[in-house]
Every structure is written in C-alpha cells, then in structure tokens.
FIFI-744408 format. One record per atom (N, C-alpha, C, O, CB): residue in three letters; atom name; y, z, x. Coordinates in steps of 0.2 Angstrom, whole numbers, plus 5000, padded with zeros to 4 digits. Each point is the difference from the previous one (the first is absolute). Glycine has a CB too. Layout:
N
ALA:CA:Y:Z:X .
...
# end
This chain:
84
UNK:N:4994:5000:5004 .
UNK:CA:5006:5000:4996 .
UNK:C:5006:5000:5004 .
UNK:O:5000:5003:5006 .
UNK:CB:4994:5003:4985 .
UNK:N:5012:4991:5007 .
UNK:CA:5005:4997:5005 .
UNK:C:5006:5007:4998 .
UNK:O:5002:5003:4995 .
UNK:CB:4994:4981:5005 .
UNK:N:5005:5018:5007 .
UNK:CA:5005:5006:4996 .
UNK:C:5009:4995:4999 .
UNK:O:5001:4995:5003 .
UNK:CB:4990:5019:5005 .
UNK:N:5014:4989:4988 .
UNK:CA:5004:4996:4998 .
UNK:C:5003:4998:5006 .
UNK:O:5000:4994:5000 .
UNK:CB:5000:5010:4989 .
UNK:N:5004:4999:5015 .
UNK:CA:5001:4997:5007 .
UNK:C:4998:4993:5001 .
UNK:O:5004:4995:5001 .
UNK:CB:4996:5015:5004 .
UNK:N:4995:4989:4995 .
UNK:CA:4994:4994:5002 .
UNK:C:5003:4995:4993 .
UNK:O:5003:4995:5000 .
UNK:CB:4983:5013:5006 .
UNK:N:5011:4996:4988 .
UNK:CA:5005:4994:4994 .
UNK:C:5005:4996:5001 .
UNK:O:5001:4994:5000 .
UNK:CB:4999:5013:4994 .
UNK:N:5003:4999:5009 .
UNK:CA:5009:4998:5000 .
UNK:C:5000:4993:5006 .
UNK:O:5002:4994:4998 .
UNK:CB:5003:5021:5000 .
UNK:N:4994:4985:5006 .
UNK:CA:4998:4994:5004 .
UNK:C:4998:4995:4997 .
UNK:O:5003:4995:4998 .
UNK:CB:4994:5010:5011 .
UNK:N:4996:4996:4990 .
UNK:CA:4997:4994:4992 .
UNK:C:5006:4997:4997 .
UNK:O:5001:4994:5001 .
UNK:CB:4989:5012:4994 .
UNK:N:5013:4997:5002 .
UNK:CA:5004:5000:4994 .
UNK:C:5006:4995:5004 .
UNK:O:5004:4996:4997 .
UNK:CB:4992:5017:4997 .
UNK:N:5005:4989:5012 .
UNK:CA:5007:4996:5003 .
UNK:C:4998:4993:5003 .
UNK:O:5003:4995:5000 .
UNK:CB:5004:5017:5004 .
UNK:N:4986:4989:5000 .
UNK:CA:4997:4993:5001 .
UNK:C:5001:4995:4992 .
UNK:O:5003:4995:4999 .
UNK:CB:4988:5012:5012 .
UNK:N:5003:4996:4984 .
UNK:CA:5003:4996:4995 .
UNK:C:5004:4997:4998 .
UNK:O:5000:4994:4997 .
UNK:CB:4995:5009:5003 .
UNK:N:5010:5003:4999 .
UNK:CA:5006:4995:4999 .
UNK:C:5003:4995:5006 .
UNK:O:5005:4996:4998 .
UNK:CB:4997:5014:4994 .
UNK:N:4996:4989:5014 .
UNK:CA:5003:4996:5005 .
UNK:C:4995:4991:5000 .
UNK:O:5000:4995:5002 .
UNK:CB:5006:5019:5007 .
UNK:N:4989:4989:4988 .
UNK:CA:4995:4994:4995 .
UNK:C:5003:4997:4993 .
UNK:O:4999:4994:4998 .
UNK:CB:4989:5013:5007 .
UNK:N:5015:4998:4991 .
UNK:CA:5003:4996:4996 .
UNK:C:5009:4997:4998 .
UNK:O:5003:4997:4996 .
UNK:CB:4985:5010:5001 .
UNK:N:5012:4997:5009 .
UNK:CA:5007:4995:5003 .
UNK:C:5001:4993:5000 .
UNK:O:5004:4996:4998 .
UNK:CB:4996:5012:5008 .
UNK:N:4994:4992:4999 .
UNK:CA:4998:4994:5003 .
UNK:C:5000:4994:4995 .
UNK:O:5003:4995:4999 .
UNK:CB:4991:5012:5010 .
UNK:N:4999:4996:4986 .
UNK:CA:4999:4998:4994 .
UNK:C:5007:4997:4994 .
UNK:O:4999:4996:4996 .
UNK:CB:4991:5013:5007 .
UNK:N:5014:4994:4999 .
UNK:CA:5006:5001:4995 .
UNK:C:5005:4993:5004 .
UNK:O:5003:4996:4996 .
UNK:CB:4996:5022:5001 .
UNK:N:5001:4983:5010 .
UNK:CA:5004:4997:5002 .
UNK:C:4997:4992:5001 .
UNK:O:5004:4995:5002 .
UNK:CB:5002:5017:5002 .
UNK:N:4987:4987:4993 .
UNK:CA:4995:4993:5000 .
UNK:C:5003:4996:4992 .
UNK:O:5003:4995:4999 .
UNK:CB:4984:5012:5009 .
UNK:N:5011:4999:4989 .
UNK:CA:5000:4998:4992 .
UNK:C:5010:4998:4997 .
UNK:O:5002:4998:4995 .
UNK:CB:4984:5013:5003 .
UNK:N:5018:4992:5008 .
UNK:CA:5007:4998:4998 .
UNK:C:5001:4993:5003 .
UNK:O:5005:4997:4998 .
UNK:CB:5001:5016:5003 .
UNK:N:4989:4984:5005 .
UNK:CA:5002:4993:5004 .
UNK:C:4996:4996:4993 .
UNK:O:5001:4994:4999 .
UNK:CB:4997:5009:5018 .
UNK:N:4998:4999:4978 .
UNK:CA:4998:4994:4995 .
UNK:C:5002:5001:4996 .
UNK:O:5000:4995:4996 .
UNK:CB:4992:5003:5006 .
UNK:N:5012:5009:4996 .
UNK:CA:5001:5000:4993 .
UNK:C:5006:4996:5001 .
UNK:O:5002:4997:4996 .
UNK:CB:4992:5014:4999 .
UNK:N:5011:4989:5011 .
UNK:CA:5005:4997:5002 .
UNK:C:4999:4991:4997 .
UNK:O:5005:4997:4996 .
UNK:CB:4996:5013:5015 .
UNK:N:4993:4986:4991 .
UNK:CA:4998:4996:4999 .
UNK:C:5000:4996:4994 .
UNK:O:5001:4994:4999 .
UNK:CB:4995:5011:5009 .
UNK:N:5003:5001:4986 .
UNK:CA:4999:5002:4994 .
UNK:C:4994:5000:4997 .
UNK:O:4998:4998:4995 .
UNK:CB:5010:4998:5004 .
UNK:N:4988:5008:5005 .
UNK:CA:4991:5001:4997 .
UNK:C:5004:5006:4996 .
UNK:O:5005:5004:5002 .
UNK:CB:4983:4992:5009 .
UNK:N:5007:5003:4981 .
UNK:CA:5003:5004:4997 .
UNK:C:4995:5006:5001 .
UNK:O:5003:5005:5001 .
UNK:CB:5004:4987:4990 .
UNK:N:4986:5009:5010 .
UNK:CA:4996:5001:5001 .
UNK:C:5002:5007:5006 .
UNK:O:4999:5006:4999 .
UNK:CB:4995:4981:4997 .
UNK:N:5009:5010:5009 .
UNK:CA:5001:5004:5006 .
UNK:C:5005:5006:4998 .
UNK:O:4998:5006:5001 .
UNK:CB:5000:4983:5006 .
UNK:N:5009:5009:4990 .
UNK:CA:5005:5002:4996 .
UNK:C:4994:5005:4995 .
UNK:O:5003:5005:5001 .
UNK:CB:5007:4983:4999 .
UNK:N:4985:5013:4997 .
UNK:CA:4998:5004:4996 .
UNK:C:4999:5006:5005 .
UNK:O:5001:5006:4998 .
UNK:CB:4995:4986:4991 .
UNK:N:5000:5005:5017 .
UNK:CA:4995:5003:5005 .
UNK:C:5006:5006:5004 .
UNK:O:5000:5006:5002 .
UNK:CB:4990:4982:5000 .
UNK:N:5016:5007:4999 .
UNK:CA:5006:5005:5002 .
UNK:C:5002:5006:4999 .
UNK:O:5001:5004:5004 .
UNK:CB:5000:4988:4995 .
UNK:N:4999:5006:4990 .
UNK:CA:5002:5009:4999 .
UNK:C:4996:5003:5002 .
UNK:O:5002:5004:5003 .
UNK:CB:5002:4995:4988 .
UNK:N:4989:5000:5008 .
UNK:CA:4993:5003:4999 .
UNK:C:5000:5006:5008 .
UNK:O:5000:5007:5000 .
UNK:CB:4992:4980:4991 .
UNK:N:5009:5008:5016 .
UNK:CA:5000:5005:5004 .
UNK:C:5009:5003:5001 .
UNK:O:5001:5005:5003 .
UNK:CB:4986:4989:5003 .
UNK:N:5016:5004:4992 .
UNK:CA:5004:5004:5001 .
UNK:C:5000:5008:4997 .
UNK:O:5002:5004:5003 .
UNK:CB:5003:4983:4998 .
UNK:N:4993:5013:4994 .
UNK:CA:4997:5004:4997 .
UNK:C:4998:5006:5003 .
UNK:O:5003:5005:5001 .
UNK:CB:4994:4986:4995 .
UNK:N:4995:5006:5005 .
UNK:CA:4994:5003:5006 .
UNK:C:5004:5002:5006 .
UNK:O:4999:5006:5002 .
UNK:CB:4991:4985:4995 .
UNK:N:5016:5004:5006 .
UNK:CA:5003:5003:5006 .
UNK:C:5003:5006:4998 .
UNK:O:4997:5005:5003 .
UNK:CB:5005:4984:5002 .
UNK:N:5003:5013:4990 .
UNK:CA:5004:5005:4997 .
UNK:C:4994:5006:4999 .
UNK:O:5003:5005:5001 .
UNK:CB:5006:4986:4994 .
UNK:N:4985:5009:5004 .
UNK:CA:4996:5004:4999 .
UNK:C:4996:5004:5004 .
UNK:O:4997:5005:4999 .
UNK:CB:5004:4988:4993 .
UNK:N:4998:5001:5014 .
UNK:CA:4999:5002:5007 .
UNK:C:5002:5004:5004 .
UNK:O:4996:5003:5004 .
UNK:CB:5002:4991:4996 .
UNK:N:5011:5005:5000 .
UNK:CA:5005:5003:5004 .
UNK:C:5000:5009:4996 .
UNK:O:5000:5005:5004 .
UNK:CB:5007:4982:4998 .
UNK:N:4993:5013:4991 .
UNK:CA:5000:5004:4996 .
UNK:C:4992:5004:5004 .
UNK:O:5001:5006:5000 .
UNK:CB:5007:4988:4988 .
UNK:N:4987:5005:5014 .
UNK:CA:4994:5003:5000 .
UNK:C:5001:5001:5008 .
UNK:O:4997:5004:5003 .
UNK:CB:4995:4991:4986 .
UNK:N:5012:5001:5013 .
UNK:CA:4999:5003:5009 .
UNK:C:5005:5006:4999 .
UNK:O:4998:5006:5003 .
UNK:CB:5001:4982:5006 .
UNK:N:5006:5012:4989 .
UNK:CA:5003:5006:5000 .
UNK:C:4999:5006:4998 .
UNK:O:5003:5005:5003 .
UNK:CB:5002:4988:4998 .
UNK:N:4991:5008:4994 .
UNK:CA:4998:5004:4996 .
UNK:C:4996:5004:5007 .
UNK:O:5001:5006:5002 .
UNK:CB:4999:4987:4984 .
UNK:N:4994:5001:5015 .
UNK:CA:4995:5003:5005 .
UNK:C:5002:5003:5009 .
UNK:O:4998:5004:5004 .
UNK:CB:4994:4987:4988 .
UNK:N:5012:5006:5007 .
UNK:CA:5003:5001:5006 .
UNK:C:5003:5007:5002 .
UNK:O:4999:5002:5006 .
UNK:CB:5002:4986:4992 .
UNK:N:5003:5016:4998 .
UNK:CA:5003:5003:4999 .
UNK:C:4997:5007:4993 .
UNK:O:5003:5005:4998 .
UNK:CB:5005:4983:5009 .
UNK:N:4986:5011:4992 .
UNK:CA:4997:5002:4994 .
UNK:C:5000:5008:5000 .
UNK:O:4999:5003:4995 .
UNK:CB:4993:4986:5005 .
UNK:N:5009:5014:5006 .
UNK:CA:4997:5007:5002 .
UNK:C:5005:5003:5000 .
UNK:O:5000:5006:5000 .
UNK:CB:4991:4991:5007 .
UNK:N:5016:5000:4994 .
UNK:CA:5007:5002:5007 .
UNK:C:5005:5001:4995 .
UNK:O:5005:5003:5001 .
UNK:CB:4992:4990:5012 .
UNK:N:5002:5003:4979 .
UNK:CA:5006:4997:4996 .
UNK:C:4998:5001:4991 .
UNK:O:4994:4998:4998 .
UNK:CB:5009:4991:5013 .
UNK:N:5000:5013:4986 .
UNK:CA:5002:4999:4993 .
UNK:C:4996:4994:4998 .
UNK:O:5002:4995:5003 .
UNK:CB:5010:5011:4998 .
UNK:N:4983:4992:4994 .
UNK:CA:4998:4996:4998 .
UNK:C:5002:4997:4993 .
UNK:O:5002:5004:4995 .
UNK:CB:4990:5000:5012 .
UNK:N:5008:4991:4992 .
UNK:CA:5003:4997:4994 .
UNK:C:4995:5000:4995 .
UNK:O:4994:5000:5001 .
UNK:CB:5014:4995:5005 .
UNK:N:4995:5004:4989 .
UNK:CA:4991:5001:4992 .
UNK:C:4999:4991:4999 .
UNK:O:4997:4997:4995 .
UNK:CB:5007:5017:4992 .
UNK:N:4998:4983:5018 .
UNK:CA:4999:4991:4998 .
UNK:C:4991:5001:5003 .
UNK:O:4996:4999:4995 .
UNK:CB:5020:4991:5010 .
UNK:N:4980:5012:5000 .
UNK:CA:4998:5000:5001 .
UNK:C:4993:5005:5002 .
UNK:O:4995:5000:5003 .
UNK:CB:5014:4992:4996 .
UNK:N:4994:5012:4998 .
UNK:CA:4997:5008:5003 .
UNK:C:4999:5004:4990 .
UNK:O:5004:4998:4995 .
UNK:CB:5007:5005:5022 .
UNK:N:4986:5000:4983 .
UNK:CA:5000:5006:4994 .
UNK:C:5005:5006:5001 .
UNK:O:4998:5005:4997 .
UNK:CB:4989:4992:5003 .
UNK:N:5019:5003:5004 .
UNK:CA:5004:5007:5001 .
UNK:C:5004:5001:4994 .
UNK:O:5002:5006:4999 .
UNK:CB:4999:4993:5015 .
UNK:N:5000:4996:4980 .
UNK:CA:5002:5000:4994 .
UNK:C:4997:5003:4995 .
UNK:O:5003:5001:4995 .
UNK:CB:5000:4992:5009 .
UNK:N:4991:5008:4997 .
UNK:CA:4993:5002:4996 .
UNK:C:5002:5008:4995 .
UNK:O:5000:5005:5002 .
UNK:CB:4992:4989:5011 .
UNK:N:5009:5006:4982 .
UNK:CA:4999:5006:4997 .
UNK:C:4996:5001:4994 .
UNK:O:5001:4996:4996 .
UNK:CB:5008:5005:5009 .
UNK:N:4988:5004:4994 .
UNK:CA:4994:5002:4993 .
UNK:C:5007:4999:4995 .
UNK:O:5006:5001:5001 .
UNK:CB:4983:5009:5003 .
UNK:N:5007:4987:4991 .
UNK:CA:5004:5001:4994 .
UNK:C:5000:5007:5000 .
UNK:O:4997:5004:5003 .
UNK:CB:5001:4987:4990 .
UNK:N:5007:5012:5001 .
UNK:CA:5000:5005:4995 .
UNK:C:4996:5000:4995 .
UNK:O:5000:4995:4997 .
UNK:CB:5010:5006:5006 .
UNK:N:4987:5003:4995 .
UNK:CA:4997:5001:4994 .
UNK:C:5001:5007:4997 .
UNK:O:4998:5005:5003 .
UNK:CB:4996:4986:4999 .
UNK:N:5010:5006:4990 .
UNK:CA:5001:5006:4995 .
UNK:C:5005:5007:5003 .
UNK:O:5000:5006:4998 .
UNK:CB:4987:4989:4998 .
UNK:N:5017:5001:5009 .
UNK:CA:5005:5006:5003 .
UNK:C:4996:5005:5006 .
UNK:O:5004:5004:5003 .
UNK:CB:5001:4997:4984 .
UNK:N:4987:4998:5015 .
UNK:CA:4999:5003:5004 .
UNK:C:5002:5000:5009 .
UNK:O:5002:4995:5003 .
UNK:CB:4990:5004:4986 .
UNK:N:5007:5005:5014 .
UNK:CA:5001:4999:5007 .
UNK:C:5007:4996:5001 .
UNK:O:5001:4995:5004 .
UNK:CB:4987:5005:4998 .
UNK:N:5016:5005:4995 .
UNK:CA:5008:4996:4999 .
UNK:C:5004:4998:5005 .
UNK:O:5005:4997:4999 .
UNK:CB:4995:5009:4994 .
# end
C-alpha cells in the first residue's frame, strides 16, 4: 500500500501526462476536430482533479483538509432532539 507522500508524486506525474495530453488535443482541436475539442474539456477536467488530489496528499498530515474530498464534514443526524 502506497503511503500518501508516494500518492502525491503519482498524482503530479499524472497530471504532467495529461498536460501533455491537453496540450496534443488543443494542436487538433485547433484544426477543428470536434472530437478532440470534446476530449479537451474532458482532461481538463481530470487535470483540475489531479492537482486537487496531489495537494490534498501531499500535505494531508501537516494542513486543514477540505470536505471536497475527505469525510471531515461528516456529521450524525439528530434524532428527535437527542444528543443535542
């Protein structure tokens, strides 16, 4: 099992794979493949989602976590006024 440190690298390599990706699919969609243009949003996306998951891991131990990706939002309901 990868501890998150080790993620966090994953996480930045991939996104420097879907860079690459991103900056391929802007030379056709340029062209006008509309195809490529769909493929665009799609990693742009994934890119935005990567960056968000390296940082998280990266820093997971040391920093305040946000509820985009973590359960720290998490609370029981109430019921019937109990455990007020």
């Amino acid at each position: 099992m990868a501890r998150l440190s080790e993620l966090s690298t994953q996480y930045r390599e991939a996104a420097v794979r879907l860079r690459l990706a991103i900056e391929d699919r802007q030379g056709l969609a340029a062209q006008g493949d509309s195809g490529a243009a769909w493929e665009l949003t799609l990693l742009r996306q994934m890119l935005a989602e990567m960056r968000d998951l390296r940082r998280l891991t990266e820093s997971y131990y040391s920093r305040p976590r946000s509820r985009l990706y973590t359960t720290v939002g998490l609370t029981a309901p109430r019921r019937n006024g109990e455990k007020g």
